[in-house]
N, C-alpha and C positions, 0 to 999 in steps of 0.2 A: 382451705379446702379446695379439692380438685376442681368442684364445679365453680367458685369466685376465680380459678383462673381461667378457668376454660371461657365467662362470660367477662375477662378482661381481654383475654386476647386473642378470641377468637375470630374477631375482626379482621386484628391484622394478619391474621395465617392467612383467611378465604379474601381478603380483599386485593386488586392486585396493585403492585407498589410501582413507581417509575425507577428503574434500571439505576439514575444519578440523583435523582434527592430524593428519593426512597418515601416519597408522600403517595398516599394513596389515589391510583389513577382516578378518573373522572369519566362520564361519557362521554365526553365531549372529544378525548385524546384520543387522536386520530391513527397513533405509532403502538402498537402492540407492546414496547420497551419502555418508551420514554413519556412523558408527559408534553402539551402540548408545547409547557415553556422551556421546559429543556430540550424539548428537540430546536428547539431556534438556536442554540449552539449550532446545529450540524447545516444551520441554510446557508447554500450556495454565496461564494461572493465572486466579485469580478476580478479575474484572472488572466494573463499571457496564459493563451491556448498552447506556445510551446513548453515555458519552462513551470509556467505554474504558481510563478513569484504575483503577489494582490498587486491589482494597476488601481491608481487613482486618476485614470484619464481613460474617453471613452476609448478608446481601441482594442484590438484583438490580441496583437502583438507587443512587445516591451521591446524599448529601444534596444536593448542588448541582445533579443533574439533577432532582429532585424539586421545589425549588425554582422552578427556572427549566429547564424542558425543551428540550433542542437541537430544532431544525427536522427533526431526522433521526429514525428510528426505530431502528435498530441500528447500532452502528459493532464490525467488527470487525477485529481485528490479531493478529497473528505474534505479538508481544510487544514489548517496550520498548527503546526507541533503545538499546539497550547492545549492549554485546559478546553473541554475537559478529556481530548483525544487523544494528548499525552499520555493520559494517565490509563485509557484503556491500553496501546501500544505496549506499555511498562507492564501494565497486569500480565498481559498474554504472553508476552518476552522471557518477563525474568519471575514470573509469580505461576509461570504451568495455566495460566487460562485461556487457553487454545478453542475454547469453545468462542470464547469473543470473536473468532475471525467471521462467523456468520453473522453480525449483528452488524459488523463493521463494512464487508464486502457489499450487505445489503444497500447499505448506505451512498458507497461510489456506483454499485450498481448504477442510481438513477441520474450521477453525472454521466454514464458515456454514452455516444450519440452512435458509435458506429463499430459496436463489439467486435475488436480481432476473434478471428475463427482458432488462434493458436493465442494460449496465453502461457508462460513462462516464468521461472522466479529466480532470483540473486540464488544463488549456491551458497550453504557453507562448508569449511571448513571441516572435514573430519572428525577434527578434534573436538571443535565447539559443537559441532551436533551431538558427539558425543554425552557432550558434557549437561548441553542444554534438553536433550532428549526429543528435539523437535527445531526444525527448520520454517520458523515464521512466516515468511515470505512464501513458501509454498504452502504452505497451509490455508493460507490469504489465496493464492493463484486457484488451490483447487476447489476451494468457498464459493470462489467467483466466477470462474468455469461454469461449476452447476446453475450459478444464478443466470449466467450469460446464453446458456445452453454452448458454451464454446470447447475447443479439447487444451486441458491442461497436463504438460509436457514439460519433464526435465529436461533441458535442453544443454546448462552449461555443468560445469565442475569446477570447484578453487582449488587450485596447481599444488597450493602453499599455502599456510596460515600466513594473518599479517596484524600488525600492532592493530587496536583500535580507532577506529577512523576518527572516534570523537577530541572536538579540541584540536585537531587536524585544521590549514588552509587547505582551499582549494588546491592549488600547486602540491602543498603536502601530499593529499588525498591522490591525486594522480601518481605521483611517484610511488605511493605506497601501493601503488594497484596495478604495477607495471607489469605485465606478462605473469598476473597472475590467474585470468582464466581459459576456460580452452571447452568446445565441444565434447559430450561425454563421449560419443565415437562416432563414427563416420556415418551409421543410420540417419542422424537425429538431422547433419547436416544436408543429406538430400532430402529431406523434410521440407526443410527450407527453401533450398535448391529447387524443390518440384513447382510448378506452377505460381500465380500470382499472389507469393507470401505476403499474409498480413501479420503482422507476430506483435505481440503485446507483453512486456516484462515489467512483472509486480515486484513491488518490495513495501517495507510497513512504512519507511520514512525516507524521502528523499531530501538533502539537503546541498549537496554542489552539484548532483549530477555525476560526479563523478566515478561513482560505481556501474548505473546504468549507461554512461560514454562509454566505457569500457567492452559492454555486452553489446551495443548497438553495431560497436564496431565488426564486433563477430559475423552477426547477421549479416550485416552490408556486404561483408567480403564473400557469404556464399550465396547472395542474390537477394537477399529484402527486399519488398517494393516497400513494404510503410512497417513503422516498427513504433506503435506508442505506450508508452510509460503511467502505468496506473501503480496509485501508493495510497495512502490511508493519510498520511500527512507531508505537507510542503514546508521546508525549512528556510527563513531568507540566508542567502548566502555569507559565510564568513568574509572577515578581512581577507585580501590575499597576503 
């Protein structure tokens, strides 16, 4: 009968559920989504403030950013392609849930310490926006915009389609990203151009760096003063 289900499971309808193990929340959980023990997936760990790679020694920087300094001046992230951040990326990506970029943005919101006033995203493709019906990484920048109170701006264009980066070295990854992007037109550059640019370019997954090297460089050449790297997860670097 109607009413044996309605007094099985009417619990679960009105009660509310955590976002990733779907048990029903608690008072006590502090995050509106998640549960108090799942949201310990998303706490902060210690990090190089440039590349974003996990340190296990007290310092700020990693010897390889000290060596050779990224173009950027902070990169910050959620945490590391794993579970279970992976698997939101994936949903939003290739499964159409575009709404996750709110839940996710919230999240780095409260790593950044010094909000660019211009925030930015990876370009794609034509074809592949076409195909995908949505460009991630902007969807992510203008999430994060609202959250940051900052103005989110298309700034680049991709020239040319290119193979999939995945599976890709480092080295690979640069070759395949050789003069493929460019300023959408000359406005956007005195944008930059004007005053003491602080610009910030989001993507959902960073993993060589070598997509955002590529955009830094743009900036640079029409006057950046600081240009930092906000993504949803940090990948360790392949083999070269």
């Amino acid at each position: 009968m109607l009413s044996d289900w309605l007094q099985k499971h009417t619990p679960r309808l009105v009660t509310p559920q955590c976002h990733l193990c779907k048990l029903p929340k608690l008072p006590q959980d502090s995050h509106p989504k998640w549960c108090n023990s799942c949201l310990s997936h998303f706490a902060p760990q210690h990090r190089c403030q440039r590349c974003g790679i996990k340190l296990n020694i007290d310092a700020t920087i990693c010897g390889a950013c000290l060596k050779k300094p990224p173009p950027w001046h902070r990169l910050y992230c959620v945490g590391d392609y794993d579970f279970p951040l992976n698997h939101y990326v994936h949903q939003m990506k290739y499964s159409g849930q575009f709404w996750l970029s709110r839940d996710l943005v919230k999240l780095l919101a409260n790593h950044i310490e010094q909000p660019a006033p211009i925030i930015t995203s990876v370009p794609l493709h034509w074809r592949r926006y076409l195909h995908r019906g949505f460009n991630q990484s902007a969807l992510l920048a203008d999430a994060l915009a609202h959250e940051l109170n900052s103005q989110s701006l298309a700034l680049f264009r991709r020239q040319r389609a290119t193979p999939t980066q995945q599976g890709l070295s480092k080295t690979q990854r640069q070759h395949n990203l050789r003069n493929v992007f460019s300023f959408r037109n000359k406005d956007v550059m005195k944008v930059i151009a004007k005053g003491d640019a602080h610009v910030a370019i989001m993507d959902d997954v960073v993993t060589t760096g070598s997509t955002v090297y590529q955009l830094c460089q743009l900036l640079l050449e029409v006057g950046a003063k600081r240009i930092d790297i906000y993504c949803i997860c940090r990948t360790p670097e392949p083999a070269s």
